[in-house]
N, C-alpha and C positions, 0 to 999 in steps of 0.2 A: 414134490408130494408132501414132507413133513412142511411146507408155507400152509396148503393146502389143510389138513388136516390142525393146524396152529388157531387157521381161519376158520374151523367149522366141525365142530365139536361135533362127534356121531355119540349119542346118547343113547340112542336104540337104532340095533345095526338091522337091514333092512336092503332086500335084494331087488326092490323097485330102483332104477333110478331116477335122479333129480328131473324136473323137464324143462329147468334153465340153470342158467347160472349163477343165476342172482342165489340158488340157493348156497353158495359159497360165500356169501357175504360181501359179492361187489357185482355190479352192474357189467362189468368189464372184466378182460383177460390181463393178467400183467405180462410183462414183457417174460419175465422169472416162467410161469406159466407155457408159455405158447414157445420157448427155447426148451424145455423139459420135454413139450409134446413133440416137437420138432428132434428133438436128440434119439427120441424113442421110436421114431420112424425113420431116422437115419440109419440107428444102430440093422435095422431088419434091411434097409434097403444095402448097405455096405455088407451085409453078411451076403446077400443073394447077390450083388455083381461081384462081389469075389468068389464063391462059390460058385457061379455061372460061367466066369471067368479058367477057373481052375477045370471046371467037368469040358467045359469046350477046346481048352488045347490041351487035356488027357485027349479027347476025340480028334483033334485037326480042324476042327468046323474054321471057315470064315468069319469076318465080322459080321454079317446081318443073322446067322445063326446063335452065336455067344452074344449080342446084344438083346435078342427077342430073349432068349434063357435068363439072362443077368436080369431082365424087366421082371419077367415072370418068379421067376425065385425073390425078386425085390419084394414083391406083391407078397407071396406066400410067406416070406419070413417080416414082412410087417406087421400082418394080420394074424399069425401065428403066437406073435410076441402081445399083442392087446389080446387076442384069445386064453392065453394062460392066467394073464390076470382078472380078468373077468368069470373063468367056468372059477376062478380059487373063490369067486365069490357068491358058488354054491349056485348057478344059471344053467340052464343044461344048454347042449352044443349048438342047438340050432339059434336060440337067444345070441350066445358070444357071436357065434355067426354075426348074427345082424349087427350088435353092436360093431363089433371090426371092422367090416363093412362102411358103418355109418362114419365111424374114426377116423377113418387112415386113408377111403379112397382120394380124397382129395391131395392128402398131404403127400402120401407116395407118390399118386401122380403126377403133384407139379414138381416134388424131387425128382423122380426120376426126368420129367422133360428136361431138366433143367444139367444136373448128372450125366445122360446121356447127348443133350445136347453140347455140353461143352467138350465132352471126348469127343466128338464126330468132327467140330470146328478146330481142335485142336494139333495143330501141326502134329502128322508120323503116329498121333497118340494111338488112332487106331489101331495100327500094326504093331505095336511095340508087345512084348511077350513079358510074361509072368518074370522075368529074370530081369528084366529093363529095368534103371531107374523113373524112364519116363514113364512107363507102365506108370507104377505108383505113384511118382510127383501128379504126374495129371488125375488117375485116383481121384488123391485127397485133394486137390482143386477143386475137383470137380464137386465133390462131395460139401466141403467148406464153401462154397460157393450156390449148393441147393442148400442145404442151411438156411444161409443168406438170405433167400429168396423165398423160402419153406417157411420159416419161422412167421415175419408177418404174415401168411394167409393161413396160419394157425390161429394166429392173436385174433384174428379179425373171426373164425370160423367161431373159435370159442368164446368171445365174447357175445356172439349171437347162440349159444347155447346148441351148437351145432359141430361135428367136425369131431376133435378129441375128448368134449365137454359131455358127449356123452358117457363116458368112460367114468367119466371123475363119481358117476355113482356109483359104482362097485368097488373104488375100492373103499377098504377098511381100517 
C-alpha cells in the first residue's frame, strides 16, 4: 500500500473509484502489488479454514462437512476483510458489497482450489486433527503453495484493472 500511495498522490480524496489502473501510474501490476493482494486473501482464507477447522471437530463432523465450512468461512472472512476497508472509505454496505465481490472472488477461489486441493491429495492430511503436526505442516503447505499460485492470477487480474484493482480506489 504505502508503494502504492508513493506512486499516486490523492490530492482530493474521493469515494468514486479508479476504472483502471493506469490510474496508478503504470499500465501493469507489480509483482510487490499482486503478492500484497494475494497476502490479503490469504490472511481471510487461513482465518476461515482454521476456524472451519476448529467449529467442526468441536462438532465431530467428517471431512466433506469441515471442508465445505473451512471454503465458506474462507469466502466470508476474505470478503469481510476488503469490506472494512472499503465501507472505512465512507461507501455504504451494499457498494462494499460489490466491490468484495468484484476483489476476491477470483482470488479466493483459485486459493482455495488450490489449499483444498493439496490437502485432499496429501497423504493422512485429511484425517489428521487439530493436535497433529501434520494437521498444520500440510496447512501452511498448502497455504504457501495457493500463494504460489494466487499471486500471479492477481498480477494478471490487476493489471487488467480488474480483480483487487478495484479496491485500490478506496483506499486513502
Amino acid at each position: 500500500m504505502d508503494h502504492e500511495h508513493a506512486v499516486h498522490e490523492h490530492t482530493e480524496h474521493t469515494h468514486a473509484p479508479h476504472t483502471s489502473h493506469e490510474a496508478h501510474g503504470s499500465s501493469g501490476a507489480s509483482w510487490a502489488m499482486a503478492a500484497q493482494a494475494t497476502l490479503h486473501c490469504l490472511t481471510g482464507c487461513a482465518i476461515g479454514e482454521v476456524l472451519g477447522m476448529v467449529v467442526s471437530t468441536a462438532f465431530g463432523w467428517g471431512n466433506l462437512p469441515t471442508t465445505l465450512l473451512a471454503i465458506v468461512l474462507a469466502f466470508f472472512f476474505g470478503y469481510a476483510l476488503t469490506m472494512r476497508g472499503v465501507l472505512k472509505a465512507g461507501v455504504d454496505l451494499r457498494t462494499a458489497l460489490r466491490v468484495a465481490l468484484a476483489a476476491d472472488t477470483l482470488s479466493i477461489a483459485v486459493m482455495e482450489l488450490i489449499d483444498n486441493g493439496t490437502i485432499l491429495v496429501w497423504p493422512a492430511a485429511m484425517d489428521a486433527q487439530l493436535g497433529d503436526a501434520l494437521f498444520w505442516i500440510s496447512l501452511a503447505a498448502s497455504l504457501v503453495l495457493a500463494f504460489a499460485v494466487t499471486t500471479p492470477v492477481n498480477k494478471w487480474t490487476i493489471g487488467r484493472g480488474k480483480g483487487h484493482a478495484v479496491v485500490h480506489g478506496y483506499h486513502h
